[in-house]
C-alpha positions in Angstrom: -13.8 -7.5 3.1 -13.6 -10.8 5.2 -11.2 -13.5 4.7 -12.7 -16.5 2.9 -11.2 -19.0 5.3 -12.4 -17.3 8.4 -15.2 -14.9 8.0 -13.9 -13.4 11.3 -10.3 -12.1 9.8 -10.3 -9.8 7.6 -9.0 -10.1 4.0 -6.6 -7.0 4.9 -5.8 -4.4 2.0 -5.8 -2.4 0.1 -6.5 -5.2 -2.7 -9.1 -6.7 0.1 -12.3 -7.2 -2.2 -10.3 -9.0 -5.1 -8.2 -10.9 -2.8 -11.4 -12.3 -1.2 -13.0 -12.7 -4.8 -10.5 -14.9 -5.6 -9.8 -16.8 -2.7 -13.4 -17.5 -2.9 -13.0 -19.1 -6.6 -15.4 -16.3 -8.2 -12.5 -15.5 -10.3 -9.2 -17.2 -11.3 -7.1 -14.1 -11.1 -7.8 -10.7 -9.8 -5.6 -6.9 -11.1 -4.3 -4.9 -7.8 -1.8 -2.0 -7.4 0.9 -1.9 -4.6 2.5 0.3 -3.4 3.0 -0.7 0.2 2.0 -3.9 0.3 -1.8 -3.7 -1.3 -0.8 -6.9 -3.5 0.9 -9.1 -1.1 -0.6 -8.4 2.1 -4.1 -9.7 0.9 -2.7 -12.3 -0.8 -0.7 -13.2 2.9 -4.0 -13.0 4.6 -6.1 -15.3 2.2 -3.6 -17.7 1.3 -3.2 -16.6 -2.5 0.1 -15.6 -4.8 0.2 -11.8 -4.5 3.0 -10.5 -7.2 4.2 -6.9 -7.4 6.5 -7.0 -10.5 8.9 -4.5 -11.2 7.7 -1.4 -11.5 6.2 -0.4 -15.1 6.2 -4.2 -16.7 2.5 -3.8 -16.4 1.6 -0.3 -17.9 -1.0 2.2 -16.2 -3.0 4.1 -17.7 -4.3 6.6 -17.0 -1.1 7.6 -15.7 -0.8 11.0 -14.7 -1.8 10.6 -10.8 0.3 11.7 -8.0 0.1 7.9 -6.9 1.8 6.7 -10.6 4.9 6.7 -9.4 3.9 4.9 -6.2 2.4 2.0 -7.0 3.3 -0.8 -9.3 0.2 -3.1 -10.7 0.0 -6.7 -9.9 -1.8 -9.7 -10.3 -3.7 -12.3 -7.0 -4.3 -15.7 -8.3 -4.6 -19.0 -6.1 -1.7 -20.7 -8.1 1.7 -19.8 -9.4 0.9 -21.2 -12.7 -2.4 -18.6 -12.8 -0.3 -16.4 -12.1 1.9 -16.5 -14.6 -0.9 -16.9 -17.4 -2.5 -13.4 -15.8 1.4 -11.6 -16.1 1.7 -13.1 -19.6 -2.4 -11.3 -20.8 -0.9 -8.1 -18.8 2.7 -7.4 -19.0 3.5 -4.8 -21.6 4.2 -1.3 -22.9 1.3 1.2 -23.0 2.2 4.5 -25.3 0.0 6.5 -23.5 2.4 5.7 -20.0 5.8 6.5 -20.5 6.7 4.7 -17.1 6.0 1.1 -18.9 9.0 -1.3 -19.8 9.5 -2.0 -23.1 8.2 -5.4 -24.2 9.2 -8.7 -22.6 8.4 -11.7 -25.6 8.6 -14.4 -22.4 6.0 -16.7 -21.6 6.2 -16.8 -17.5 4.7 -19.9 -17.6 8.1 -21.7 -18.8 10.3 -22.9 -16.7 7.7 -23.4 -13.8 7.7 -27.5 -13.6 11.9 -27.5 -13.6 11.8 -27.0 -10.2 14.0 -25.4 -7.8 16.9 -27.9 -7.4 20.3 -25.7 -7.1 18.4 -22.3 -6.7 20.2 -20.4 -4.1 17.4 -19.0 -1.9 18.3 -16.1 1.1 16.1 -16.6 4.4 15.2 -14.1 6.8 12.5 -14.1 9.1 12.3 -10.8 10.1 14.3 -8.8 7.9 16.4 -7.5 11.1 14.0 -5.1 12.6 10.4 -6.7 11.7 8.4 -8.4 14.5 6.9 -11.1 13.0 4.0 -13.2 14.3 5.7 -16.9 16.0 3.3 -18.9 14.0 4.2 -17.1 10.8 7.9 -17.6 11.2 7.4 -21.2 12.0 5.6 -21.4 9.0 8.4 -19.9 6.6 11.2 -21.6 8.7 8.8 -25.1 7.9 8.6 -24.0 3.9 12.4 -22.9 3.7 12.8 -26.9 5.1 10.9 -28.2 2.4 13.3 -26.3 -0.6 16.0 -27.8 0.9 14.1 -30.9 0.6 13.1 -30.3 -2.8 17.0 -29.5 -3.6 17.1 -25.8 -3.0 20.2 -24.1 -1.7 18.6 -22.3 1.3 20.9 -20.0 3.0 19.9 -17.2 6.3 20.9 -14.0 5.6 21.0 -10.6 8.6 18.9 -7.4 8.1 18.3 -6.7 4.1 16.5 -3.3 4.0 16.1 -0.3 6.5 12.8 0.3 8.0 11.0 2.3 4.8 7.7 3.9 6.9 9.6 6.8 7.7 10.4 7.2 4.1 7.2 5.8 2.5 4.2 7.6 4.5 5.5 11.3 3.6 5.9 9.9 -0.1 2.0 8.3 0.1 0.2 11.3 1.8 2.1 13.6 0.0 0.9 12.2 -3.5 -2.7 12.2 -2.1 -2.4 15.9 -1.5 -0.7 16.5 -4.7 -4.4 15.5 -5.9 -6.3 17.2 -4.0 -4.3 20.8 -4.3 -4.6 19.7 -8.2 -8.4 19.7 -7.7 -8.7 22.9 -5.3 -6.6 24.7 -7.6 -10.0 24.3 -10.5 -12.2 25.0 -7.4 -12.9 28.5 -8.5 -13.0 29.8 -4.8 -15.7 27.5 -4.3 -13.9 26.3 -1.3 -12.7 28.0 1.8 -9.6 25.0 2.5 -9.2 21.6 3.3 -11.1 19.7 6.4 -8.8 17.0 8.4 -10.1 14.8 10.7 -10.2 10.8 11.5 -12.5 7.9 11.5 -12.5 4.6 12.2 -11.9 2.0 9.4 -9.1 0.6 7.3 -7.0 -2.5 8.6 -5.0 -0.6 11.0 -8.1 0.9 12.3 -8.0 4.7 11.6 -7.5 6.7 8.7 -7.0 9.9 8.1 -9.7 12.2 6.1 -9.6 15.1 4.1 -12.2 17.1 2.4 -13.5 20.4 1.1 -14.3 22.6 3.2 -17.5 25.2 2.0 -17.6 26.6 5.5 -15.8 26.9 8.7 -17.9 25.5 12.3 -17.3 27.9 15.2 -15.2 25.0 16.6 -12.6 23.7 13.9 -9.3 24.5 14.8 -8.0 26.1 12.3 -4.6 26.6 10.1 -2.9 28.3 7.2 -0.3 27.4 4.9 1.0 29.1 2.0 -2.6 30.2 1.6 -4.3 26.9 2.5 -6.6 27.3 5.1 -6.8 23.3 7.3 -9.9 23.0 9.4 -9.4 20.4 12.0 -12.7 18.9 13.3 -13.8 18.8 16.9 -13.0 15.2 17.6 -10.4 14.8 15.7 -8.4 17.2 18.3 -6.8 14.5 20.3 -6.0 12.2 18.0 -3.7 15.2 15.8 -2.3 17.1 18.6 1.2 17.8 18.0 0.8 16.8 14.3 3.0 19.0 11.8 1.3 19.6 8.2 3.9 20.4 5.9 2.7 22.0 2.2 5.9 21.7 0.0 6.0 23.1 -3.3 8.5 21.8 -5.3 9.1 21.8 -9.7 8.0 18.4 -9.1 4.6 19.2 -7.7 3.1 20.1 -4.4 2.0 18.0 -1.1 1.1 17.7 2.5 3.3 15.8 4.9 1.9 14.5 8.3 3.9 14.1 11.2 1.9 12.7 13.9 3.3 12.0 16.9 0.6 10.1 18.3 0.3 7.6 15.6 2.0 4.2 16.3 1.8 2.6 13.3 0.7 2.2 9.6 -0.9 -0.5 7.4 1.2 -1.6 4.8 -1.2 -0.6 2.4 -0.6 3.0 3.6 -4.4 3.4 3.9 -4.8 3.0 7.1 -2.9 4.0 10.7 -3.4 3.5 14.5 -4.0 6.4 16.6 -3.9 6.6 20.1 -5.8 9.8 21.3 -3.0 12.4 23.4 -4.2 13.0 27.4 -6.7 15.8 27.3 -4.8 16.9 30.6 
């Protein structure tokens, strides 16, 4: 989806299509899940309020997929205040997902006009291991002026969190193989195994594909784990060579884990990665 300010930039993801329907006034507020960043880093890239609140205050449903305990669901709205009204319509228990919070009776919406005079806010512009954009830390160092301004206690703070991608890319892959062993599993023998491969797309400009596999081309690469069989297209060689697939089966559940060394990065939407192909020497 393109960004409504710029129709060159894209409206990023994974929440791209409501982010740009709202920025674009079609509609005052817009639903999106995050997990990664699918919520905020539309909302960054259009100019919008992108909220992720805490995990289960808006119930799910249904909520049995692999990616339920993954992502939370949010609200993108071009105001604080529409924001609020959204979370106040969708916050709340659901029976049918036992992950929901039991029932908040606050109205967001108060409290939003007292201002932030003697709020304590922590600042940090890049978190201690993030290398952010000059323009963009100007722009928060500029804002974080203006609460001081505005009576805010602004105060900068070192690193807060450990890089996560190590951590959150096995957890995100491995719930979208949970699905698709669930799926394989009712296949009947139908299938043969799984098919890997890349294309181009997503707003780090790869992603990875997998699909059933019927048959088996004379030139697939091919692998077996614990009874899976992994057919690895032609030109998607380069781009996975060196890559470990791990199929874990756990009481919890069962997943693949990818462990390519010739990605160099992910989108925070964990949709989409950059590749850069291994020397065919």
């Amino acid at each position: 989806m393109l960004n409504d300010g710029d129709a060159v930039i894209g409206g990023s993801g994974s929440s791209g299509g409501a982010s740009s329907l709202t920025a674009a006034g079609i509609n005052p507020f817009n639903h999106g899940n995050d997990g990664g960043g699918s919520v905020r880093i539309p909302a960054a890239h259009t100019g919008l309020v992108g909220l992720k609140p805490s995990y289960g205050r808006i119930a799910q449903y249904p909520a049995d997929s692999p990616f339920a305990d993954v992502i939370s669901q949010g609200v993108l709205s071009r105001t604080v205040h529409d924001t609020a009204l959204a979370l106040n319509a969708m916050a709340g228990p659901d029976p049918r997902d036992w992950r929901s919070l039991p029932a908040d009776p606050r109205d967001y919406t108060v409290g939003l006009e007292d201002g932030v005079r003697g709020l304590k806010l922590g600042l940090s512009l890049d978190f201690g291991h993030v290398k952010a954009d000059p323009e963009v830390r100007a722009l928060v160092a500029a804002a974080a002026r203006r609460f001081e301004q505005l009576g805010a206690i602004v105060e900068e703070v070192g690193p807060l969190i450990e890089p996560l991608q190590n951590s959150f890319e096995p957890l995100w892959i491995g719930s979208f193989a949970t699905r698709l062993r669930q799926i394989m599993d009712g296949a009947e023998g139908k299938y043969q195994g799984v098919r890997v491969g890349v294309t181009n797309g997503g707003c780090a400009g790869m992603s990875y594909t997998m699909n059933y596999a019927e048959t088996a081309s004379p030139l697939d690469e091919v692998m077996e784990d614990q009874g899976v069989k992994i057919f690895i297209e032609p030109k998607a060689i380069l781009f996975l060579i060196g890559t470990e697939l791990d199929f874990e089966t756990t009481k919890l559940g069962a997943r693949f884990t990818f462990r390519n060394p010739n990605q160099t990065s992910a989108c925070g939407c964990g949709e989409s990665v950059a590749i850069t192909p291994a020397d065919a020497g």
